[in-house]
N, C-alpha and C positions, 0 to 999 in steps of 0.2 A: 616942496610938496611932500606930505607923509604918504610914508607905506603903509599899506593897508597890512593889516596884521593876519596871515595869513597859515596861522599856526591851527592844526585842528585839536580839539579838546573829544578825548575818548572816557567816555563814561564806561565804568564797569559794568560787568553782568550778575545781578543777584546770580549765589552759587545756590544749585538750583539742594532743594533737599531729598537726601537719602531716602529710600523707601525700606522696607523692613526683608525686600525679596533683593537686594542690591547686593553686589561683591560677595563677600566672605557671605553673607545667610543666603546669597542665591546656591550655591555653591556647595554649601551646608544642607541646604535642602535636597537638593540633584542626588545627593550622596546617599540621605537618610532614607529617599524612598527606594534607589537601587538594592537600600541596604533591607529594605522590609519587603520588597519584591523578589528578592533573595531568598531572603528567610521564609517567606511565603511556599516558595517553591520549594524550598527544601522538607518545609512542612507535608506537605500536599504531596510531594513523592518520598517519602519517609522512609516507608516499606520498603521500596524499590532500590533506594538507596545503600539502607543497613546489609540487602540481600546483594549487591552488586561488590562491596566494598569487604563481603564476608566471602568470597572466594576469588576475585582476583587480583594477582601476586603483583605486585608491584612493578614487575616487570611489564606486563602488560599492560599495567597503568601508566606507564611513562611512553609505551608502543602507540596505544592507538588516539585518535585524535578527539578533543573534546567533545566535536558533535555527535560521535558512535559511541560516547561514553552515555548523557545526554540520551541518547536513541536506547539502549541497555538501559537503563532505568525507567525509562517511559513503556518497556516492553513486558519490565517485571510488571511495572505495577497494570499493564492491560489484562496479563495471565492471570495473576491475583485476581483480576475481578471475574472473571470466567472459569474459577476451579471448575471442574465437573466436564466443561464443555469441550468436545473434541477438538482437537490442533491439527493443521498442517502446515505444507507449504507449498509452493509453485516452482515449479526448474526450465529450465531448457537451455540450450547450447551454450550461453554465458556463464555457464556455472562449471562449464567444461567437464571434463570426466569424473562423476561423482563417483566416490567410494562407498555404493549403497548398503552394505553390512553393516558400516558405521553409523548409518544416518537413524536414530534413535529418539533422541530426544533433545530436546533445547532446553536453556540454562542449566543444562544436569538434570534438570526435575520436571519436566513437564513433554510425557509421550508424543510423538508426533501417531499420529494416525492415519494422514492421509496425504497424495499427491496430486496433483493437478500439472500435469507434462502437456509442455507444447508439441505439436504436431505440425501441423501447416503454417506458413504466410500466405497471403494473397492469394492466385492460382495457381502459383510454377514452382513455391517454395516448400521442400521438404526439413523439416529440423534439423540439423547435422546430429545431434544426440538424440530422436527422439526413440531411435529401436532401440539403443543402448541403456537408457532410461525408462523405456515402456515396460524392458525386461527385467530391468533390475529392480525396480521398484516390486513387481511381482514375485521376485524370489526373494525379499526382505521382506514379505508377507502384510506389505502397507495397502491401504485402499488406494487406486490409480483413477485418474480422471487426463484426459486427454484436452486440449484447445486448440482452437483457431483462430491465429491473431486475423483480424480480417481489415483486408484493402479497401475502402470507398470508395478508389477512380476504378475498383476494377471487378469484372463480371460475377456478381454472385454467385449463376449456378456453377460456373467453373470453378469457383474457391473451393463451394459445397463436394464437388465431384472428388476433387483434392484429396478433401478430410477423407472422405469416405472412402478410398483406394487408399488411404495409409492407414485407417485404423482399426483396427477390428476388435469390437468389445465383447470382450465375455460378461460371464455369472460373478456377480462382485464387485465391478466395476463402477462408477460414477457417470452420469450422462452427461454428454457431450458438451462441451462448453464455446459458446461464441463470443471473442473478445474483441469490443471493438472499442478504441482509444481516441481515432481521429476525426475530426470531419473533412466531410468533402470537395475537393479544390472546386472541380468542373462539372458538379451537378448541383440540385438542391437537398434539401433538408428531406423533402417527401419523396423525391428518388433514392435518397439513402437509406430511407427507410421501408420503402418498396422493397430494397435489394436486401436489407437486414431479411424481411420476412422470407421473401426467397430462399436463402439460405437455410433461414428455420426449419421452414417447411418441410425442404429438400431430406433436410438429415434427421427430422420428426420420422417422416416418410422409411427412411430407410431402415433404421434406427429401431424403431416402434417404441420408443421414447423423448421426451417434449425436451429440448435441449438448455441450458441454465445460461444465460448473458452474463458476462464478466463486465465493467465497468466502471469510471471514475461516478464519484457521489454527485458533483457537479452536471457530467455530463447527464447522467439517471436522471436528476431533476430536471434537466432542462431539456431534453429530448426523446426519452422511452421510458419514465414513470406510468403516464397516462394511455399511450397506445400499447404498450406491452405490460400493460399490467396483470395478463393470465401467464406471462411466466416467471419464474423463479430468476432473482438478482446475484450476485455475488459480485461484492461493492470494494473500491477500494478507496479506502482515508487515514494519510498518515499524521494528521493534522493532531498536536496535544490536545484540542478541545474537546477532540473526541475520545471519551474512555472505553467505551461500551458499545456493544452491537445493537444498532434498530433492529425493532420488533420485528419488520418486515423483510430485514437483509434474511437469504440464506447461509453466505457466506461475507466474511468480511475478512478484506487483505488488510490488516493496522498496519506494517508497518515491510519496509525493504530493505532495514538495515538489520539482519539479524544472523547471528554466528549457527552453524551448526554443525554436528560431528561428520567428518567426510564429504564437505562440500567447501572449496577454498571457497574466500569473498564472503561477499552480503549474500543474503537468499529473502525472498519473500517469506512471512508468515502469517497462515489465515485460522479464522476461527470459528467454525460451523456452530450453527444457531441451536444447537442441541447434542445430548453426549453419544457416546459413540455407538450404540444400540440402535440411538433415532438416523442416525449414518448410516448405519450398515441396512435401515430401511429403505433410504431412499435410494440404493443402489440395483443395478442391474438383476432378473432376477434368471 
């Protein structure tokens, strides 16, 4: 009896063909547009660049880390587009004991004019810095503005009572500022904002001045654009897309990574919607 022939026969696989994005040209590609998204950027922050790399020393350059390099470039070129309009900045206890004699001007060349100190948390929270800074700011002869970071799970009028047993504003001052960042664990959207107004109110009242909301641009659009739209915003967005202040911001915080004379660390920097004459209007009279 024969055996069956039990051997299998394997045909090959056409080798399939190259496309023109394969291997080496994918590769080559990847590279070309990192390298023109590069150069794009390098274009587009130009200015900011030639003015960053024209006064610090090398040593510095090898100190600090790419992204605060990055964040310094993106700051010059925000300043550059706001000549004219007045600068400040925001502090409170993380910035620990600020050396206010110092505190002058940012990149060397552009006057700071104005402060925004924290004052309150919550109900129960006093600043650790803020008499320290309320006063020192006042005898560096800068414009002060005071806030309240505010709690969501926690009683309005009692926040409100808070601010208002810590602060006491004079002639020259900035009006009161409410910050609020979070939302609410254990209520809703419209008791949040029940409670926001409370607070307003409360310190419109005492005050006899309409108080300014600090907040994220996100938050703004998605929950106090449309019901709070009779007071004044001060926005904050550190995003590259954005260069410039909306029409409608009064204040805008760009950015939180920024060096200043007499203050260790990062510090906020904001940039009021007009120069420092139209400031020194909207202040306390």
């Amino acid at each position: 009896m024969k055996k069956k022939n039990t051997r299998t026969t394997y045909s090959r696989k056409p080798k399939k063909n190259k496309t023109v994005f394969s291997g080496k040209v994918l590769r080559y590609s990847i590279v070309s547009l990192l390298l023109l998204l590069t150069l794009a950027f390098g274009y587009h922050y130009r200015n900011g660049l030639a003015y960053y790399f024209s006064f610090k020393t090398d040593k510095i350059l090898r100190e600090e880390t790419e992204a605060k390099r990055i964040s310094d470039v993106r700051n010059f070129q925000v300043l550059e587009k706001h000549e004219g309009k007045s600068i400040g900045i925001d502090v409170s206890e993380y910035q620990g004991k600020i050396r206010w004699t110092y505190v002058d001007t940012l990149e060397n060349k552009y006057p700071l004019h104005f402060v925004f100190i924290r004052a309150t948390v919550g109900k129960d929270r006093k600043d650790r810095q803020f008499n320290r800074n309320w006063l020192g700011a006042k005898e560096n002869k800068m414009i002060r503005g005071a806030y309240h970071y505010y709690r969501p799970n926690e009683n309005s009028i009692e926040q409100a009572e808070l601010f208002i047993k810590t602060v006491t504003l004079q002639k020259g001052d900035l009006p009161p500022v409410l910050d609020i960042e979070k939302l609410p664990k254990n209520q809703s959207i419209e008791n949040l904002k029940l409670g926001l107004k409370r607070w307003l109110n409360a310190v419109e009242s005492h005050y006899g001045v309409k108080p300014i909301i600090y907040t994220g641009e996100r938050y703004y659009d998605d929950f106090l654009k449309e019901e709070f739209s009779d007071y004044l915003f001060w926005i904050a967005n550190y995003n590259f897309y954005r260069e410039e202040i909306a029409e409608e911001w009064l204040f805008w915080q760009f950015t939180e990574k920024a060096s200043v004379p007499g203050i260790k660390g990062n510090v906020d920097v904001n940039i009021y919607n007009g120069d420092l004459q139209q400031l020194q209007f909207i202040t306390l009279e």
